[in-house]
C-alpha positions as CSV (number, residue, x, y, z in Angstrom):
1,X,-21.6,32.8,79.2
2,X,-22.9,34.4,76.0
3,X,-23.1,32.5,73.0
4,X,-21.5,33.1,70.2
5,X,-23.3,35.8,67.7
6,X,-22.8,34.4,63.5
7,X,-24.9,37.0,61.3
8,X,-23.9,36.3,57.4
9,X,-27.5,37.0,56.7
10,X,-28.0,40.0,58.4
11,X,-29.2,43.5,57.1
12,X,-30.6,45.2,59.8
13,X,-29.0,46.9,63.2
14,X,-31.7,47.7,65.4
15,X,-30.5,50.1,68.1
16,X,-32.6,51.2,71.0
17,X,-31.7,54.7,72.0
18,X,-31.9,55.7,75.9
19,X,-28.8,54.3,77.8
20,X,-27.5,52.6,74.3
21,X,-27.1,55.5,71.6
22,X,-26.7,57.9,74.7
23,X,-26.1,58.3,78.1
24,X,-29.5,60.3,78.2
25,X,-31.2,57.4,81.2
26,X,-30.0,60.0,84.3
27,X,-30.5,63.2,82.7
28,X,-33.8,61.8,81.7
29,X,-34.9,60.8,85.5
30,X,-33.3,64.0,87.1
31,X,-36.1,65.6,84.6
32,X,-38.9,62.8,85.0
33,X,-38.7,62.1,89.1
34,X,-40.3,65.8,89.6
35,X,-43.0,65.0,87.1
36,X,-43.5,61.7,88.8
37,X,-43.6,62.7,92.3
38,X,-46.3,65.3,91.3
39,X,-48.2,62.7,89.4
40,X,-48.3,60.6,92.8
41,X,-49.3,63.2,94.8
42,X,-52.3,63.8,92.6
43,X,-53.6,61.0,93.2
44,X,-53.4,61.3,97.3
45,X,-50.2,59.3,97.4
46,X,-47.3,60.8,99.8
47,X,-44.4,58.7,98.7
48,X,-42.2,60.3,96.7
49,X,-39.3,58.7,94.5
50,X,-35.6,60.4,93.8
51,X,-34.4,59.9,89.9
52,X,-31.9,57.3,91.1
53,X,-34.5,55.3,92.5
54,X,-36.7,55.8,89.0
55,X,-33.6,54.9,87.1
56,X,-32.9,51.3,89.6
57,X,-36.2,50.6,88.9
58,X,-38.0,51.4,85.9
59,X,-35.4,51.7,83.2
60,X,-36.3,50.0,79.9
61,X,-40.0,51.4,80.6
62,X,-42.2,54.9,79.1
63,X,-43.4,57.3,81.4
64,X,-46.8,56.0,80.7
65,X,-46.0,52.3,82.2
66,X,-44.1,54.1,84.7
67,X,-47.1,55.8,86.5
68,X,-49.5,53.8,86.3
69,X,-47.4,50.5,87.6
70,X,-46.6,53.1,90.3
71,X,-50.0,54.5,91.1
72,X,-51.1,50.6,91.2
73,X,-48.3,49.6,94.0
74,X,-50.0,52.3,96.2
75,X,-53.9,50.9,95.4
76,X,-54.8,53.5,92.4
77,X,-55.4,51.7,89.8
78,X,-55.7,52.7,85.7
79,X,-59.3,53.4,85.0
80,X,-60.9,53.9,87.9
81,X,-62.2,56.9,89.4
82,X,-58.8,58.5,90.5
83,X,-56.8,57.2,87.4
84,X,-58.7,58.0,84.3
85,X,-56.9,57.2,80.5
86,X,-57.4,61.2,79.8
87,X,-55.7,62.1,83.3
88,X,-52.8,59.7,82.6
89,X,-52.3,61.1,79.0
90,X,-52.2,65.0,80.6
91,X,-49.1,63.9,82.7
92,X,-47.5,61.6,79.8
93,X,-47.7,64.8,77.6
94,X,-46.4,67.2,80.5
95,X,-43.9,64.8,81.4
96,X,-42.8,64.2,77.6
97,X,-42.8,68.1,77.1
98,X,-40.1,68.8,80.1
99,X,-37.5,65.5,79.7
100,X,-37.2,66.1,76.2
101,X,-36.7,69.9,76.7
102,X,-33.9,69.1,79.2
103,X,-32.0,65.8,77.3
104,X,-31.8,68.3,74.5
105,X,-29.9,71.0,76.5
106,X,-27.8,68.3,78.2
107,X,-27.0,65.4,75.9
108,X,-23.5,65.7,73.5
109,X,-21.9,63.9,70.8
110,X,-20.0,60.6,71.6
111,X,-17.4,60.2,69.0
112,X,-16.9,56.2,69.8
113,X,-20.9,56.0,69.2
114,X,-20.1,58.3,66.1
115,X,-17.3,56.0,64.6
116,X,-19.4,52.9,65.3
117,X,-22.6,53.3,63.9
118,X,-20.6,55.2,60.2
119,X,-19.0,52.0,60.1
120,X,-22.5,49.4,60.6
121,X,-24.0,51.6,58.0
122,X,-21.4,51.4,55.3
123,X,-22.9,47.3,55.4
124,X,-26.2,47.6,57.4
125,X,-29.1,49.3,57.7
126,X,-29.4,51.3,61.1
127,X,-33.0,51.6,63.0
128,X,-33.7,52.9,65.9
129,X,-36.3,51.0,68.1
130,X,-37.7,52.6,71.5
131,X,-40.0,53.2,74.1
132,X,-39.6,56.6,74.2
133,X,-41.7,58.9,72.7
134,X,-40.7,60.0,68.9
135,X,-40.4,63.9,69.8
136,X,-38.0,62.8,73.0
137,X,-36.2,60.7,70.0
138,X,-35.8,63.5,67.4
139,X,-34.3,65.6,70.3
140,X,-32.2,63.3,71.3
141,X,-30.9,62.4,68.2
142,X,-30.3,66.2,67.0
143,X,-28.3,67.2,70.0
144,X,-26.1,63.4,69.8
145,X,-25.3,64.7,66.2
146,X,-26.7,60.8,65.0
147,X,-30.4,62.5,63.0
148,X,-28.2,62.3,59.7
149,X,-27.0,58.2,60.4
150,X,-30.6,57.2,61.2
151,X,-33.1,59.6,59.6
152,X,-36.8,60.0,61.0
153,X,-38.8,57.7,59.1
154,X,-36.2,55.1,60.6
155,X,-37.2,55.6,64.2
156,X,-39.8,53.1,65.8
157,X,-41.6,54.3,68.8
158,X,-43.7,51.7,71.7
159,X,-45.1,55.2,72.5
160,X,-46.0,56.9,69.1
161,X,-45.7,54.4,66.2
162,X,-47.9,51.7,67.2
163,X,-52.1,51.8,67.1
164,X,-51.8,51.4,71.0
165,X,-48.9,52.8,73.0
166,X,-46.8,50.2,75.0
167,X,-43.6,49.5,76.5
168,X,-41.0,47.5,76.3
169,X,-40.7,44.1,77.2
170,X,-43.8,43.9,75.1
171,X,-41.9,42.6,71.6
172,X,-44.7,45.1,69.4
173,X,-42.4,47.8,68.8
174,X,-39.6,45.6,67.2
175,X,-42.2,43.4,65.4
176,X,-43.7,46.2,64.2
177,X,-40.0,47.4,62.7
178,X,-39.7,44.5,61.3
179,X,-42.3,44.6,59.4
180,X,-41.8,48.3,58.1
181,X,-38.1,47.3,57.3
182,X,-39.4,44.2,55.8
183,X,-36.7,42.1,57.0
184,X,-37.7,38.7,59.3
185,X,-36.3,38.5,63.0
186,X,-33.1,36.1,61.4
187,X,-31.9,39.2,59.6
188,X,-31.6,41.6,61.9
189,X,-29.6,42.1,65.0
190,X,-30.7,44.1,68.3
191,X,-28.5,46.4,70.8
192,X,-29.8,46.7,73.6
193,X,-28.6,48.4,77.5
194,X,-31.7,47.2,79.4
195,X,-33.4,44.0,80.7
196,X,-36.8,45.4,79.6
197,X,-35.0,46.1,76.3
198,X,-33.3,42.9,75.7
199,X,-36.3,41.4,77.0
200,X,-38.7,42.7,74.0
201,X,-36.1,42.1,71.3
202,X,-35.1,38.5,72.3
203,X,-39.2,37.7,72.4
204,X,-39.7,38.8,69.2
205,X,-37.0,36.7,67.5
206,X,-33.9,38.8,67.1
207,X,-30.3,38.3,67.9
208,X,-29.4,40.4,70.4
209,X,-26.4,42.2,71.8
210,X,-26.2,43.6,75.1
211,X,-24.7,47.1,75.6
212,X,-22.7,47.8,78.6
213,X,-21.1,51.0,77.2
214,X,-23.5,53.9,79.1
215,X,-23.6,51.5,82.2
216,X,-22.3,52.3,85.2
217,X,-18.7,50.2,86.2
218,X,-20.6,49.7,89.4
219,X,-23.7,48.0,87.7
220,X,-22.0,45.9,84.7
221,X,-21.7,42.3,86.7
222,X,-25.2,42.8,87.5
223,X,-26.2,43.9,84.7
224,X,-24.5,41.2,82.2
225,X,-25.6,38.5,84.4
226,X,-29.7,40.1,83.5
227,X,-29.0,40.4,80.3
228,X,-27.4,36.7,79.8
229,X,-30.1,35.7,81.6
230,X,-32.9,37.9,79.3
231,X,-31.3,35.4,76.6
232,X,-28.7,37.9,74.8
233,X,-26.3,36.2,72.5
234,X,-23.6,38.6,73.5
235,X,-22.2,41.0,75.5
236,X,-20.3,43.9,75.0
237,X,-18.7,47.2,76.9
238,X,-18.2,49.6,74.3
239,X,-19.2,50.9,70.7
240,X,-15.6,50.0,69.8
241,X,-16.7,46.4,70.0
242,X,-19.7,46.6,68.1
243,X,-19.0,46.5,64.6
């Protein structure tokens, strides 16, 4: 069971964005499992990988983690002769280049996400906190209509905002919006869709809410169970709930 969430003190909503502001997590695959399967064979490695096995698998995570925890379960390892930092960056930029391209031909408005987040901002201040990259972000957020409800300069990036580029679990990306928000992790609250997600936000100190609303009906037992167990305080199933 969840426990109970009490926030009298709290000022800031941080929202991750793919799978939580947006359905964007299959679109995003369908896009990245061509870019991916490329990448692999590159580097000599035959097995390929369809978006719905990307998407089981490796949500929660940037491309960048993506391929190179990939490349390493088939023996090619970051940094070696195959992998080199440079040739990983060329196929994070390619890859970046085409999934943002296509989420921002594909994605719409979600009225319930819409209603939710005018009413948290009449109270709160809203942040966005991902591990996507910020150009995939501002995409997103233009065609989803939300740009205006949480402006540029109040979008934190794992891939672009930090002096080195990680991924989620790792807790940098929130700490480091903490710190530009200047609020401690007591007054803020994170919504999150994913383990890696929840995982990140509840390690660096914030209260956080798991979102169930983009997940599939299929998936939701499964998923609430990781998330409970990823050490949410609750859980819900739609925007509607949120505020």
């Amino acid at each position: 069971m969840s426990r109970p969430l009490t926030a009298p003190d709290v000022q800031a909503v941080l929202l991750d964005a793919d799978g939580n502001l947006f359905p964007s997590e299959e679109p995003a695959f369908v896009a990245s499992a061509d870019v991916t399967n490329r990448f692999l064979a590159s580097l000599g490695i035959s097995r390929t990988y369809t978006a719905e096995e990307l998407r089981l698998t490796t949500t929660g995570k940037n491309f960048r983690t993506t391929a190179a925890d990939l490349a390493a379960e088939h023996g090619v390892v970051l940094g070696g002769q195959a992998l080199t930092a440079d040739l990983l960056e060329d196929w994070v930029a390619e890859e970046k280049k085409l999934v943002t391209e296509y989420l921002g031909r594909v994605l719409r408005p979600d009225p319930q996400v819409l209603r939710s987040l005018h009413r948290l901002a009449a109270r709160y201040r809203l942040a966005a906190v991902s591990s996507s990259a910020l150009a995939r972000l501002d995409e997103c957020f233009r065609a989803t209509d939300l740009a205006g409800l949480v402006p540029a300069d109040l979008r934190f990036s794992a891939e672009d905002s930090l002096p080195r580029p990680t991924s989620k679990p790792d807790p940098a990306v929130y700490r480091y919006a903490l710190d530009r928000l200047g609020v401690s992790p007591a007054q803020a609250v994170a919504i999150e869709d994913s383990v890696p997600g929840a995982r990140s936000s509840v390690a660096a100190g914030i209260p956080t809410v798991g979102n169930l609303a983009f997940v599939a009906p299929a998936e939701r037992q499964a998923r609430r169970a990781d998330l409970v167990a990823a050490g949410v305080s609750q859980v819900i199933e739609s925007w509607a709930e949120l505020p």
